[in-house]
The first five atom37 places (N, CA, C, CB, O) and aatype in JSON, in Angstrom:
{
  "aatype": [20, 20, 20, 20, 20, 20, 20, 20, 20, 20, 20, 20, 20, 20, 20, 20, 20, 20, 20, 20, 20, 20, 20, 20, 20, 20, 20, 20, 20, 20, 20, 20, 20, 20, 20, 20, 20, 20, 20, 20, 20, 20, 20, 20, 20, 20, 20, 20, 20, 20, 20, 20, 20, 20, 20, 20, 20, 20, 20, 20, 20, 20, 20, 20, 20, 20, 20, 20, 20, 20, 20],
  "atom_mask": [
    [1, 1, 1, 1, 1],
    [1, 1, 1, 1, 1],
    [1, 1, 1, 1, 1],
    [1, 1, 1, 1, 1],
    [1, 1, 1, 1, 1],
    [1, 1, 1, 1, 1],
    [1, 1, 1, 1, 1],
    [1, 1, 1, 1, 1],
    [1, 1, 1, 1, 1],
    [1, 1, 1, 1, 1],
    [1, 1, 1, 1, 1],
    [1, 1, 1, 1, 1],
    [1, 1, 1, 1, 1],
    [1, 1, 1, 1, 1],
    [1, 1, 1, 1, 1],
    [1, 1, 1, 1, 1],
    [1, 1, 1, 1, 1],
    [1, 1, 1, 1, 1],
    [1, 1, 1, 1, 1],
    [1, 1, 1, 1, 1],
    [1, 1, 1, 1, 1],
    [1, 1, 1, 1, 1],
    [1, 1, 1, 1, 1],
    [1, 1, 1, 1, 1],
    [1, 1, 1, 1, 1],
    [1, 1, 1, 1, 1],
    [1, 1, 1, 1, 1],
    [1, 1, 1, 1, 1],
    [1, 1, 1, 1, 1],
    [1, 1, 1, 1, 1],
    [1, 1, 1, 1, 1],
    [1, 1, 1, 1, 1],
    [1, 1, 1, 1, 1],
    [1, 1, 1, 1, 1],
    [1, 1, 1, 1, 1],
    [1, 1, 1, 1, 1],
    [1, 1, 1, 1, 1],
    [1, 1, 1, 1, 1],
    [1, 1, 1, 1, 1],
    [1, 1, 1, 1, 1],
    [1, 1, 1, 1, 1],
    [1, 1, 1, 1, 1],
    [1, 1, 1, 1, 1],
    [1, 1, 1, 1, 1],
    [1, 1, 1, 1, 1],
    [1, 1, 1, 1, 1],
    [1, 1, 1, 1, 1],
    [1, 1, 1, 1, 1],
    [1, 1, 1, 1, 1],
    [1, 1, 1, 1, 1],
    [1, 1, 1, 1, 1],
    [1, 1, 1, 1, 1],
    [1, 1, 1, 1, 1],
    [1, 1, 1, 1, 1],
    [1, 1, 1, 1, 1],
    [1, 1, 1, 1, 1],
    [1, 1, 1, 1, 1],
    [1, 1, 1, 1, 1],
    [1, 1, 1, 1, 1],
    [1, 1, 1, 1, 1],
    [1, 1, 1, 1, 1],
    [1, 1, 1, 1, 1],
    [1, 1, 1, 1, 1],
    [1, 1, 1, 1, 1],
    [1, 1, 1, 1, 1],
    [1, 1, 1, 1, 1],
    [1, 1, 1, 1, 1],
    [1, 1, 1, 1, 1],
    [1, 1, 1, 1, 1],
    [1, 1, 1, 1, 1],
    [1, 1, 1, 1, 1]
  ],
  "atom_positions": [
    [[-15.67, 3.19, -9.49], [-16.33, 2.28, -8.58], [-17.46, 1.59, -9.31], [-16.84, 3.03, -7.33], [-18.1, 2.21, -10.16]],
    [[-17.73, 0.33, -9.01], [-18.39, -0.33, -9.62], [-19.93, -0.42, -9.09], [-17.71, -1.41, -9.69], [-19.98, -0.43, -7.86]],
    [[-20.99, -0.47, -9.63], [-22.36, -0.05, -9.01], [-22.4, -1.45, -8.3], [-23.79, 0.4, -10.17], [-22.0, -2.49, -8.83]],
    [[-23.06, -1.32, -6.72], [-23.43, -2.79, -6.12], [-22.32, -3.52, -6.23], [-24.58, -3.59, -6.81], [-22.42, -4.74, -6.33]],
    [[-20.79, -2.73, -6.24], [-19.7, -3.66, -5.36], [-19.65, -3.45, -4.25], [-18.39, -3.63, -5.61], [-18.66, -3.96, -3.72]],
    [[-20.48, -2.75, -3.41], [-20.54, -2.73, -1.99], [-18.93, -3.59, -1.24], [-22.17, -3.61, -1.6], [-17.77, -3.3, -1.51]],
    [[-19.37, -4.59, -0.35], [-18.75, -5.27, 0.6], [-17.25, -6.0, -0.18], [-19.92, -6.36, 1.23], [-16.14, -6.33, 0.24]],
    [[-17.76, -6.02, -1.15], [-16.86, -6.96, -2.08], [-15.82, -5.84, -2.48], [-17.74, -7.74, -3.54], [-14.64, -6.18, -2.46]],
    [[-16.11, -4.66, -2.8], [-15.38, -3.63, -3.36], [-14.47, -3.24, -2.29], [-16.22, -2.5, -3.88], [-13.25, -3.19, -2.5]],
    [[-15.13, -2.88, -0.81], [-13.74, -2.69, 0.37], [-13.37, -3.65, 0.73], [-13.85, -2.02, 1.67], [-12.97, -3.61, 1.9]],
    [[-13.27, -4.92, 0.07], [-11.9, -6.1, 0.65], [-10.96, -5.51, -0.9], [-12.5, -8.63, 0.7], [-9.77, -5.56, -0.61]],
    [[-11.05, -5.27, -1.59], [-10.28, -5.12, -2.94], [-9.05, -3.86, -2.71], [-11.52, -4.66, -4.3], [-9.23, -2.74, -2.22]],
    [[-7.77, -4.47, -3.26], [-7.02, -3.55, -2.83], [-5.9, -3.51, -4.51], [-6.3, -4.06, -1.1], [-6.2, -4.15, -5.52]],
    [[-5.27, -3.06, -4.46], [-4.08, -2.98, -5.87], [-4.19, -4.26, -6.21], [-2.29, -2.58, -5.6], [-3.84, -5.14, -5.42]],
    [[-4.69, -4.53, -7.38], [-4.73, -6.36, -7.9], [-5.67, -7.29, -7.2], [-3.23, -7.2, -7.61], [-5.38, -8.48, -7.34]],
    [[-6.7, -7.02, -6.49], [-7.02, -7.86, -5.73], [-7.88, -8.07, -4.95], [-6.46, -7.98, -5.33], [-8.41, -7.1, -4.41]],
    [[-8.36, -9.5, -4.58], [-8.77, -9.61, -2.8], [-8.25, -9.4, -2.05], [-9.01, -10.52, -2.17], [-7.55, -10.38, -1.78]],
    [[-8.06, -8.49, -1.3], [-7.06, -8.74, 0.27], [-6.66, -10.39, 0.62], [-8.16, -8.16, 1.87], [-5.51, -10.84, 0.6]],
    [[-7.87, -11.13, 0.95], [-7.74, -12.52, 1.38], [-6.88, -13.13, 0.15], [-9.29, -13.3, 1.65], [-5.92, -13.8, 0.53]],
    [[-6.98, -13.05, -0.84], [-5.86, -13.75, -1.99], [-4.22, -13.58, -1.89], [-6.17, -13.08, -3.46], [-3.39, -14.36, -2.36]],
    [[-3.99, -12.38, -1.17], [-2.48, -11.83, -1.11], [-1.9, -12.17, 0.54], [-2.48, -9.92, -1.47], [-2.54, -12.22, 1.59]],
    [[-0.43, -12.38, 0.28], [0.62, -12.27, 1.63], [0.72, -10.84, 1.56], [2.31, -13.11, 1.56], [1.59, -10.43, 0.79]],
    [[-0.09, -9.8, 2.28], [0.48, -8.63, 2.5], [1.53, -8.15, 3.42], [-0.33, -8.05, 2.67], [1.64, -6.95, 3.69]],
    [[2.12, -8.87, 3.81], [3.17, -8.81, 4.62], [4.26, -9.0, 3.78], [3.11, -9.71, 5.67], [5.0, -8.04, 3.55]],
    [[4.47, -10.08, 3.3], [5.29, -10.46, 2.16], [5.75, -8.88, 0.89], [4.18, -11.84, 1.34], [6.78, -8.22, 0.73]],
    [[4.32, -8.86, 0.24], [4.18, -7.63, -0.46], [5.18, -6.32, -0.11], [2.79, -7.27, -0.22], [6.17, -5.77, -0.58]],
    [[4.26, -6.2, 1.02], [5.66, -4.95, 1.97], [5.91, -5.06, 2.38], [5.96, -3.99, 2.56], [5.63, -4.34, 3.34]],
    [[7.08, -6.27, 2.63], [8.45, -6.18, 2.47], [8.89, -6.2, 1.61], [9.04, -6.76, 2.89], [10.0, -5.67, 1.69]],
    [[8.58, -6.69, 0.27], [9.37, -6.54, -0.79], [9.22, -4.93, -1.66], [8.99, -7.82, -1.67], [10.06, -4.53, -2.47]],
    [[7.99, -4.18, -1.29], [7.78, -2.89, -1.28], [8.77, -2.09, -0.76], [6.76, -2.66, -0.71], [9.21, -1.04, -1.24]],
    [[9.16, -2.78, 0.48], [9.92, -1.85, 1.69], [11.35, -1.78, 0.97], [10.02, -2.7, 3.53], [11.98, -0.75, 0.72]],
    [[11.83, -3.4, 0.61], [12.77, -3.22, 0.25], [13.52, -2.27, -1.35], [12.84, -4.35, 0.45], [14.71, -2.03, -1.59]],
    [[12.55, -2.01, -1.99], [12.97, -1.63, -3.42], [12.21, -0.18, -2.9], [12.3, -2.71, -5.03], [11.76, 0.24, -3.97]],
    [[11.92, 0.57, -2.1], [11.68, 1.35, -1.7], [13.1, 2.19, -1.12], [10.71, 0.93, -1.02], [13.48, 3.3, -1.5]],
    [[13.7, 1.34, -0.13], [15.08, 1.3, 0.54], [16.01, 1.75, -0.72], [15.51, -0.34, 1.22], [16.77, 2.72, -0.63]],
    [[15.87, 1.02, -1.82], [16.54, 1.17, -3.04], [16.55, 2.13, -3.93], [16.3, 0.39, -3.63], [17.28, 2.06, -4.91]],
    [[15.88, 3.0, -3.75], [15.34, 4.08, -4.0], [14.26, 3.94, -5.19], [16.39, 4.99, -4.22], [13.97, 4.98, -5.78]],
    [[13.81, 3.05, -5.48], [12.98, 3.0, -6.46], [11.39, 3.61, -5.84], [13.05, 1.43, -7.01], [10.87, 3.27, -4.78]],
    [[10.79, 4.69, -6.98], [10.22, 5.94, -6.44], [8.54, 5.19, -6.38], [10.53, 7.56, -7.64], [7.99, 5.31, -5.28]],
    [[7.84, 4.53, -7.35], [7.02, 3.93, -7.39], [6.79, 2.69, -5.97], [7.2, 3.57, -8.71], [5.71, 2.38, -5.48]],
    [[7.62, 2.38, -5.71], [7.39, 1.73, -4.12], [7.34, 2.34, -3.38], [8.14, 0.98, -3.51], [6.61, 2.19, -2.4]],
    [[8.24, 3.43, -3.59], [8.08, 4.45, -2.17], [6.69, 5.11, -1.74], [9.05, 5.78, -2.36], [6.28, 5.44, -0.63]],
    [[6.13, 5.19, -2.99], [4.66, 5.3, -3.26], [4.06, 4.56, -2.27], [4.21, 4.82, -4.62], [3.7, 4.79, -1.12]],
    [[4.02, 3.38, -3.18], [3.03, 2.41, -2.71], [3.25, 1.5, -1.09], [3.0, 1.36, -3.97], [2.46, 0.79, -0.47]],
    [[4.65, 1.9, -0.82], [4.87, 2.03, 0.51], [4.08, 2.89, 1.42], [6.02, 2.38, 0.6], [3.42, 2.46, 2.37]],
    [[4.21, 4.36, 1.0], [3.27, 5.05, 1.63], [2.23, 5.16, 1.56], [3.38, 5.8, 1.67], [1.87, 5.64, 2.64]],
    [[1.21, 5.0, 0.78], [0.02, 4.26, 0.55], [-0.24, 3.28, 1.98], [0.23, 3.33, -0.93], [-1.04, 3.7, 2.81]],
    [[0.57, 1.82, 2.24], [0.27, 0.63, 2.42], [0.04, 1.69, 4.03], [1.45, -0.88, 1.99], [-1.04, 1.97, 4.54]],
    [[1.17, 2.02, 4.45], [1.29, 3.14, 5.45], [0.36, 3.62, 6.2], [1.66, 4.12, 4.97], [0.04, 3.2, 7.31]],
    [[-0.25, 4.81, 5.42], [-1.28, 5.39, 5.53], [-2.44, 4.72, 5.88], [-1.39, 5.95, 4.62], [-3.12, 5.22, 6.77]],
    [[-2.93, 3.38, 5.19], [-4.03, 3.01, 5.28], [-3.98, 1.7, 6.06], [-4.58, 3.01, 4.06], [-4.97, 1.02, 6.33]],
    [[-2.54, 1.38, 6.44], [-2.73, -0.43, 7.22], [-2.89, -0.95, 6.16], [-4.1, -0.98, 8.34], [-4.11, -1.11, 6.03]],
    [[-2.46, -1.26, 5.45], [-2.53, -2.49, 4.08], [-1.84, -2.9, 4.68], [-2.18, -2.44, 2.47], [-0.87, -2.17, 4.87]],
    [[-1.81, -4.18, 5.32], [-0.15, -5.26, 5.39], [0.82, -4.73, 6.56], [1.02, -5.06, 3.67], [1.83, -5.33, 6.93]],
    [[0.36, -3.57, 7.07], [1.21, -3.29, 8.31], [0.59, -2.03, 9.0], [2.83, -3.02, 7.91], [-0.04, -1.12, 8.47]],
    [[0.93, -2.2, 10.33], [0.42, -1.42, 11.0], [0.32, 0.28, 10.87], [0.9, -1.81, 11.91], [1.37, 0.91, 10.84]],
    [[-0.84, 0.91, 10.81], [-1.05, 1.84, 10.51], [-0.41, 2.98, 11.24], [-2.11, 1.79, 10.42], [-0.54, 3.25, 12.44]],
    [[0.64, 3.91, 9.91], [1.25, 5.12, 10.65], [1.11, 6.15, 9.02], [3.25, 4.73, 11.49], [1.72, 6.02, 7.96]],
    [[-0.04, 7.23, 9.46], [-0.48, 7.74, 8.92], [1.07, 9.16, 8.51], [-1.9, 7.86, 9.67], [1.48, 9.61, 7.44]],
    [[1.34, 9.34, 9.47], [2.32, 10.37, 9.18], [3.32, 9.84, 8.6], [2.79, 11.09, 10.23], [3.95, 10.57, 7.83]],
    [[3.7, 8.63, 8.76], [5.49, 7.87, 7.8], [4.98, 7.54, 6.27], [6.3, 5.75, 8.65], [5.61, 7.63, 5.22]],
    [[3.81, 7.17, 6.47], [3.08, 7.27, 4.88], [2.97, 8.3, 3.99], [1.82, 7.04, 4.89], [3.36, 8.21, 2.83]],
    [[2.35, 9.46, 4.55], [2.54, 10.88, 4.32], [3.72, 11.44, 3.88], [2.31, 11.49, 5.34], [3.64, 12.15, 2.88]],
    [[4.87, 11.27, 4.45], [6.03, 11.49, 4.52], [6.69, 10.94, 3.15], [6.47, 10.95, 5.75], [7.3, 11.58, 2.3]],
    [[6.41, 9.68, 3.2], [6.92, 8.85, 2.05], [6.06, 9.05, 0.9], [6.98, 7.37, 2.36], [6.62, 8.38, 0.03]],
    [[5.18, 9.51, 0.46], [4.06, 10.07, -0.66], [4.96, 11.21, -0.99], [2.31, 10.58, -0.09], [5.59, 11.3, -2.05]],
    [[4.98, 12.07, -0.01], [5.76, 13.06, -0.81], [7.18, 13.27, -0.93], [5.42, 14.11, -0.47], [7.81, 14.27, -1.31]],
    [[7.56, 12.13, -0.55], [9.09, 12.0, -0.79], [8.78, 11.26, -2.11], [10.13, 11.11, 0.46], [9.59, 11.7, -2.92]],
    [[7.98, 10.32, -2.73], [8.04, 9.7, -3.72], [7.52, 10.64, -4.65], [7.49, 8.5, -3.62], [7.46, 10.22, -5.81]],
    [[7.09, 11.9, -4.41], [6.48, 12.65, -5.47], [7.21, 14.03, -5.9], [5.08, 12.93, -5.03], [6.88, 14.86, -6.74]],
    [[8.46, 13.96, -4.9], [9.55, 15.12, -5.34], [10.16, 15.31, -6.46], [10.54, 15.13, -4.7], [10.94, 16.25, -6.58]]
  ]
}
């Protein structure tokens, strides 16, 4: 964490401003190569999950998918 990134530091997410990205866009294309079994989305699927990045927050399908991506 960066000293005195305060406000600026919780809009920042994987790569970014929040406001700079289609997070919707993102996961779906997360969702989809996730679907595919590719294990690193499934990740960051559950991640987006967990925390409402880009879609509505479901803490347990995130959960779920973390440790399905970490088997």
């Amino acid at each position: 964490m960066v000293a005195g990134g305060g406000d600026e530091e919780e809009k920042r997410g994987s790569g970014g401003l929040k406001n700079d990205k289609d997070l919707r866009a993102g996961v779906a294309l997360c969702a989809r190569a996730a679907f595919l079994g590719h294990a690193d989305a499934i990740r960051e699927l559950g991640h987006c999950l967990q925390d409402g990045y880009g879609v509505r927050k479901n803490v347990e399908e995130g959960r779920r998918l973390l440790v399905q991506a970490n088997a």
